[in-house]
C-alpha positions as CSV (number, residue, x, y, z in Angstrom):
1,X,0.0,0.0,0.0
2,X,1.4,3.6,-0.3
3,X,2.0,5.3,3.1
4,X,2.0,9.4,3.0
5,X,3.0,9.6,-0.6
6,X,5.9,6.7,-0.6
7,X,6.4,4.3,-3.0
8,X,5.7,0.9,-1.3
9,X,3.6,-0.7,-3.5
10,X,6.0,-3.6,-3.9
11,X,6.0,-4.5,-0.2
12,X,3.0,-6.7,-1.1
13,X,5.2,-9.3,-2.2
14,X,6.0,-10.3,1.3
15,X,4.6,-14.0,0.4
16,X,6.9,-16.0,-0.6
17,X,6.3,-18.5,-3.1
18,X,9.2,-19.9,-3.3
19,X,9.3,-21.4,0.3
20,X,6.0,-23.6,-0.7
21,X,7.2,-27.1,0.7
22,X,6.0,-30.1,-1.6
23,X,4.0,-31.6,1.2
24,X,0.2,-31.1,-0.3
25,X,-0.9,-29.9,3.4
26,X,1.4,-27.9,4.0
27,X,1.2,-26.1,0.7
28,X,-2.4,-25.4,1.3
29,X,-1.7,-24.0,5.1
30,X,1.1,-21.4,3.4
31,X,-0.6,-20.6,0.7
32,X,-3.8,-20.0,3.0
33,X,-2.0,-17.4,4.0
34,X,-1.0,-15.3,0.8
35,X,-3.6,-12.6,-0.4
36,X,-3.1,-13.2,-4.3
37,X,-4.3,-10.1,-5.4
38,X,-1.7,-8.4,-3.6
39,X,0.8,-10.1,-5.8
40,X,-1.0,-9.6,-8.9
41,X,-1.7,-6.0,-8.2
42,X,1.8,-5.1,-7.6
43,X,3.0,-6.8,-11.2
44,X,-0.1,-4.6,-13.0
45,X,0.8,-1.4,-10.9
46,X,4.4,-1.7,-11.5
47,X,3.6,-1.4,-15.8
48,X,1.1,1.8,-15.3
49,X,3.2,3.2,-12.4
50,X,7.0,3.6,-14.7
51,X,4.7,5.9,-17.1
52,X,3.6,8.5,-15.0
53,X,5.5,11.7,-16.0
54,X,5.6,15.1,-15.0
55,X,3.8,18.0,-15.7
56,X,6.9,19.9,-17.0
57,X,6.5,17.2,-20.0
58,X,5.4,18.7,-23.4
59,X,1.5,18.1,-24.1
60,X,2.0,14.8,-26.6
61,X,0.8,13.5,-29.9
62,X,-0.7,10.1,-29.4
63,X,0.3,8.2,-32.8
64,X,0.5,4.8,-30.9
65,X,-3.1,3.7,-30.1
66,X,-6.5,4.1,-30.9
67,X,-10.3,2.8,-30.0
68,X,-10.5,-1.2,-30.0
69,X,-7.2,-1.8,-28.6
70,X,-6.7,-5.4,-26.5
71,X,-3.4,-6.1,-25.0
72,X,-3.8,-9.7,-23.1
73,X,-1.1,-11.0,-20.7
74,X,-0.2,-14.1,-18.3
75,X,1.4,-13.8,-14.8
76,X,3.4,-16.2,-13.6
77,X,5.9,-17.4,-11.1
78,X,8.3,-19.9,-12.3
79,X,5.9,-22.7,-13.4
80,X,3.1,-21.6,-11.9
81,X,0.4,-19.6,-13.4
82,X,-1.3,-17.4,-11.5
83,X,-3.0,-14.8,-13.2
84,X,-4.6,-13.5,-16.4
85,X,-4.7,-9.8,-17.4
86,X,-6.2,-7.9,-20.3
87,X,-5.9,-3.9,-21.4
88,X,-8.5,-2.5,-23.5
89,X,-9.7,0.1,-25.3
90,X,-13.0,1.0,-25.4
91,X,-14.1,0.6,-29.2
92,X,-16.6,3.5,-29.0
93,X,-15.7,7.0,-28.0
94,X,-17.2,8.4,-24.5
95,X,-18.1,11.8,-24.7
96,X,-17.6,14.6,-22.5
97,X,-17.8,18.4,-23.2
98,X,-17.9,18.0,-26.9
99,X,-15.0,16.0,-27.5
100,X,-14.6,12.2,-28.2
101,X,-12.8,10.5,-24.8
102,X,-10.7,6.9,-24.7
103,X,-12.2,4.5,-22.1
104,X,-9.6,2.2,-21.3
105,X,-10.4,-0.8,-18.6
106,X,-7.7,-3.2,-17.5
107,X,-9.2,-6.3,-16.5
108,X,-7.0,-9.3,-14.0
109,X,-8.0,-12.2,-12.8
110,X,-6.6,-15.5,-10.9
111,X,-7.1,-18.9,-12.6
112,X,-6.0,-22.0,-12.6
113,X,-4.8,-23.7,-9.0
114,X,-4.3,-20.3,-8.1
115,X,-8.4,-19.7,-7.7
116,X,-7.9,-22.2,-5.1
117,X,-6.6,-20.1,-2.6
118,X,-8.7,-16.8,-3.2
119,X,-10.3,-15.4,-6.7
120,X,-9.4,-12.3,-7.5
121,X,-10.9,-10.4,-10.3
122,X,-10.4,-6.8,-10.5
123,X,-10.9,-4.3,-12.9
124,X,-9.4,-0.8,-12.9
125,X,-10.4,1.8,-15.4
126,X,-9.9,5.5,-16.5
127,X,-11.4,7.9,-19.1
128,X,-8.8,10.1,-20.9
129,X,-8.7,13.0,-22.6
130,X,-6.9,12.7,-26.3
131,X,-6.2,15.9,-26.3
132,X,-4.3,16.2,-23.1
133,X,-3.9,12.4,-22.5
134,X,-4.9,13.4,-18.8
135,X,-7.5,11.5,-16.5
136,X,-10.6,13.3,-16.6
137,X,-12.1,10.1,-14.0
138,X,-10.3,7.1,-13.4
139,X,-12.1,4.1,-10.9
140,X,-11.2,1.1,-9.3
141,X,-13.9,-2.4,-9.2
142,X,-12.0,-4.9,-6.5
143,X,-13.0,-8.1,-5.6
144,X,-10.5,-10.3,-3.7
145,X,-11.8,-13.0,-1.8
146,X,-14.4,-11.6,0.7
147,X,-13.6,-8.0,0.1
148,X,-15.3,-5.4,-2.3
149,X,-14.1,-1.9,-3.3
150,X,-15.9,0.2,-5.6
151,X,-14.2,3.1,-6.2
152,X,-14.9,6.3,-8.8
153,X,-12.2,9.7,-8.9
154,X,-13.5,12.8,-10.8
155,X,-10.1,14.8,-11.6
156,X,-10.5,18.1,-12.4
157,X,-7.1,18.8,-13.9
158,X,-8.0,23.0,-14.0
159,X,-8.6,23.6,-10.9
160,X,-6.3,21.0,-9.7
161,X,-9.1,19.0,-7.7
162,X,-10.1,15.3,-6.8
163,X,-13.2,14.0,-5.9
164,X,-13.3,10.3,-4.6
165,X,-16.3,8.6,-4.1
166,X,-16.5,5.3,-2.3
167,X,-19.5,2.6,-3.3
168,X,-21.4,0.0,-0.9
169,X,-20.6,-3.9,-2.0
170,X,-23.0,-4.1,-4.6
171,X,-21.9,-1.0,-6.1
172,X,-25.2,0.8,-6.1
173,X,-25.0,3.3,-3.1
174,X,-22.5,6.1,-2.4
175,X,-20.6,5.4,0.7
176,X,-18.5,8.5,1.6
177,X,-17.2,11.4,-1.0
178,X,-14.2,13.2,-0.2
179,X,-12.2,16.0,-2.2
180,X,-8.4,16.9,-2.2
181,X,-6.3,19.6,-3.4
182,X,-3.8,18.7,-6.2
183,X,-0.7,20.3,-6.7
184,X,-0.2,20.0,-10.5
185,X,-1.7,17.9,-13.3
186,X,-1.6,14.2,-12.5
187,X,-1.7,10.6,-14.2
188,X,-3.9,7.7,-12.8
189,X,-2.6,3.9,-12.9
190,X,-4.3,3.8,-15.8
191,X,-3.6,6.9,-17.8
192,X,0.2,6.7,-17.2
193,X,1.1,3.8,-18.8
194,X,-0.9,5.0,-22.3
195,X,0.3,8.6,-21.9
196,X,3.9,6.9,-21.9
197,X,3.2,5.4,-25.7
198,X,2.0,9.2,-26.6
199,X,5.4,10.3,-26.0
200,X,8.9,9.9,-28.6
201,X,10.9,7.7,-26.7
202,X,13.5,7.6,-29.5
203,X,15.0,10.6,-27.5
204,X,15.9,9.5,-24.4
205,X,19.6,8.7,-23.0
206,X,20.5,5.6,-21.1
207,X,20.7,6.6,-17.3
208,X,18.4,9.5,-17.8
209,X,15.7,9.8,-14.8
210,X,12.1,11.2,-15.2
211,X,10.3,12.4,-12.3
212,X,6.9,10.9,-11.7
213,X,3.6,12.7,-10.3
214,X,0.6,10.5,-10.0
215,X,-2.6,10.4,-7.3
216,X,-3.4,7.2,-6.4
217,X,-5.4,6.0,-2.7
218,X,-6.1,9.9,-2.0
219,X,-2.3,10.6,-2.4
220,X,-0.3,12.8,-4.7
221,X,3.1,10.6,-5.1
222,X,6.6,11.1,-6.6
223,X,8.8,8.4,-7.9
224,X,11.7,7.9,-10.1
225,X,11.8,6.1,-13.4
226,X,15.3,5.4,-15.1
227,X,15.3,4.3,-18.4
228,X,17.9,1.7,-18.9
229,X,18.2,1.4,-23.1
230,X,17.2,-1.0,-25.7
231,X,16.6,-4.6,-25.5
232,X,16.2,-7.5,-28.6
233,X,13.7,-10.3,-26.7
234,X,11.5,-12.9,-27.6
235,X,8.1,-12.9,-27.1
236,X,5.0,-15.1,-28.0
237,X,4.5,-12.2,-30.9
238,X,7.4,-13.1,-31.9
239,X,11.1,-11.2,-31.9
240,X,10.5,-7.6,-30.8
241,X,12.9,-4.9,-30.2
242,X,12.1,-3.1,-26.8
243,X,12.9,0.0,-24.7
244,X,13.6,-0.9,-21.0
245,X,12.7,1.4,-17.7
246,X,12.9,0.6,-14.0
247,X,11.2,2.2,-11.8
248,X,12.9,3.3,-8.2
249,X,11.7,0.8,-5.5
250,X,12.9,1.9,-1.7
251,X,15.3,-0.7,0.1
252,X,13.5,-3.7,1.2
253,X,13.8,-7.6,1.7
254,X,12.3,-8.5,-0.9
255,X,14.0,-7.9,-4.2
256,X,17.5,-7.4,-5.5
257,X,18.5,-4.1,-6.1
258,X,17.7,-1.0,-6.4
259,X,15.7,-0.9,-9.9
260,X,14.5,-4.8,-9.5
261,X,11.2,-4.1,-11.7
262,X,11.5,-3.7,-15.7
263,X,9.4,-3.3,-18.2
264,X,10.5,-3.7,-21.5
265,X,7.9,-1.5,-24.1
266,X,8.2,-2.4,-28.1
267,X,10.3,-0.1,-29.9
268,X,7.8,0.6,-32.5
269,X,4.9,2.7,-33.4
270,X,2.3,0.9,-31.2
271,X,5.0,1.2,-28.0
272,X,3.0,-1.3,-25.8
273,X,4.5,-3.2,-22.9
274,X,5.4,-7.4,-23.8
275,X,7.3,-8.1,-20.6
276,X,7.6,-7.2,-17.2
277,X,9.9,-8.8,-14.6
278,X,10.5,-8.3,-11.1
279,X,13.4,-10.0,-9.4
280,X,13.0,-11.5,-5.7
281,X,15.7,-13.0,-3.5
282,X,14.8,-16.2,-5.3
283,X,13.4,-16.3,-8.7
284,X,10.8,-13.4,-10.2
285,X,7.3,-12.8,-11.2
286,X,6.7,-12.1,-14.7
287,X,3.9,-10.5,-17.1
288,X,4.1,-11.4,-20.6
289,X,2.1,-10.8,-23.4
290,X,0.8,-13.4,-25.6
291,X,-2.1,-11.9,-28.1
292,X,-3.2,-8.7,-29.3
293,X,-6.5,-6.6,-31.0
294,X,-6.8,-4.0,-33.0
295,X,-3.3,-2.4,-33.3
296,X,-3.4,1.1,-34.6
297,X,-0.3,-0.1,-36.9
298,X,0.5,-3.0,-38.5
C-alpha cells in the first residue's frame, strides 16, 4: 500500500512462493496465507506506475493507439500460473464536453490452482482526454476473496481538484465522498502507462531519470523512473525490439536491487508493454504478453 505519498507498493510481495514445501498440506496451510491479489496487483501497478511523467513534460501526440485496442497478458511465477490480465480500449468513444474520450479498462484475474486459494478479479479503469492524454475520471472495481471496493475519482485537472467517491458492495450506493487539493496535473494507474506510448521515446539517454507525479489512494506521489536502453527479446509475438525502464523501488527484503522491476515496451509505433519482470531474493514474477487486437499499426 502507499504510506503518506511513498512508494511501497512492492511490499505486497511479502509472500513467498518460493518457500512452498512439496507436502500437499502444508502447501495449502502457506498458501492460506497469501492474499493473491496483492501479488497480482503489484506486477499490474508496477507497468502503469514507470509511465507517470511530469507536468513539466510537453503536451504529446498520441500516434501509438487508438479505439479497439486489447493487449492480453499471463502472470506467472516460475511454473506456476497465476494470473490473467487484459488492457482495452474502449471501441466507442465516451463523450464529455464536446470531445470524443478513450475508455480504457484493464481487466486481472486469478485462474487455474491459483483460484484455489482466493479469486481475485479486478478491474481498474480511467477515461482520458486525447487531447491532453490526462485523467478526466479514473475508478477502481475490486473483488479479492471476501472483500469489495468500488471506487470512482473525478479529476479536475483545472482547478487542480479530486473527488473520490466510495461505493457500498453491490456498487449501487455512495458510501463516503471526499475532495483533495492537487498540486499539479496528474496521471492515474491507468492513464500513465498509455500517456507513456504518446510520447517519442526515440529521444531519451540511457541513465536519464524522469520524475513521476501521480494520485493514487487519495495521495499525490513522486517516484523515479530510469530508463535503462534497448533490449532484442522474444516474445510469443514473436522477436520484438524493446525499450527498458525501472522504476525506483525503496530498500526492502524483498527484491535485488535498487531498480529490480523492468518493463521492457516495443520499440515501435504501437510502443505497448510485452514483458515485465521483477526480481526476488529467489526467482521473479513475470507478465508477458501473448495476443493482441486491434493495433493502430500493422
Amino acid at each position: 500500500m502507499f504510506e503518506k505519498g511513498k512508494f511501497v507498493i512492492f511490499v505486497t510481495f511479502w509472500h513467498p512462493f518460493f518457500l512452498i514445501p512439496k507436502d500437499k498440506s502444508k502447501i495449502r496451510q502457506v498458501l492460506s496465507k497469501i492474499t493473491m491479489y496483492r501479488i497480482i496487483s503489484a506486477l499490474f501497478l508496477s507497468v502503469f506506475f514507470v509511465s507517470f511523467n511530469s507536468s513539466a513534460q510537453e503536451t504529446a501526440k498520441n500516434t501509438a493507439f487508438t479505439f479497439g485496442e486489447e493487449l492480453n497478458f499471463e502472470v506467472s511465477y516460475g511454473w506456476l500460473d497465476l494470473a490473467e490480465a487484459k488492457l482495452q480500449i474502449g471501441r466507442r468513444p465516451q463523450n464529455h464536453d464536446g470531445i470524443p474520450h478513450y475508455k480504457i479498462d484493464v481487466f486481472g484475474k486469478t485462474k487455474g490452482a491459483a483460484t484455489l486459494f482466493g479469486r481475485v478479479n479486478n478491474n481498474w479503469g480511467a477515461i482520458i482526454n486525447p487531447q491532453t492524454m490526462l485523467p478526466l475520471q479514473s475508478y477502481r472495481h475490486i473483488e479479492e476473496g471476501k472483500y469489495r471496493k468500488h471506487e470512482l475519482v473525478y479529476l479536475d485537472q483545472k482547478n487542480k481538484k479530486a473527488r473520490v467517491e466510495l461505493y457500498d458492495r453491490e456498487n449501487r450506493n455512495l458510501k463516503e465522498a471526499r475532495e483533495y487539493d492537487l498540486k499539479s496535473e496528474v496521471q492515474d494507474l491507468v492513464s500513465g502507462f498509455y500517456y507513456l506510448r504518446s510520447l517519442n521515446l526515440s529521444n531519451l539517454k540511457p541513465g536519464e531519470i524522469i520524475t513521476i507525479k501521480g494520485f493514487f489512494d487519495n495521495e499525490t506521489y513522486n517516484i523515479k523512473l530510469i530508463y535503462e536502453g534497448t533490449e532484442r527479446i522474444e516474445t510469443q509475438l514473436g522477436a520484438k525490439d524493446t525499450y527498458i525502464f525501472s522504476p525506483e523501488i525503496p530498500p526492502n527484503k524483498l527484491f535485488r536491487g535498487t531498480y529490480p522491476v523492468k518493463v521492457w515496451v516495443t520499440k515501435d509505433q504501437n510502443k505497448i508493454p510485452v514483458k515485465i519482470k521483477a526480481n526476488l531474493f529467489l526467482g521473479s514474477l513475470n507478465l508477458d504478453i501473448v495476443s493482441t487486437k486491434g493495433l493502430r499499426n500493422n
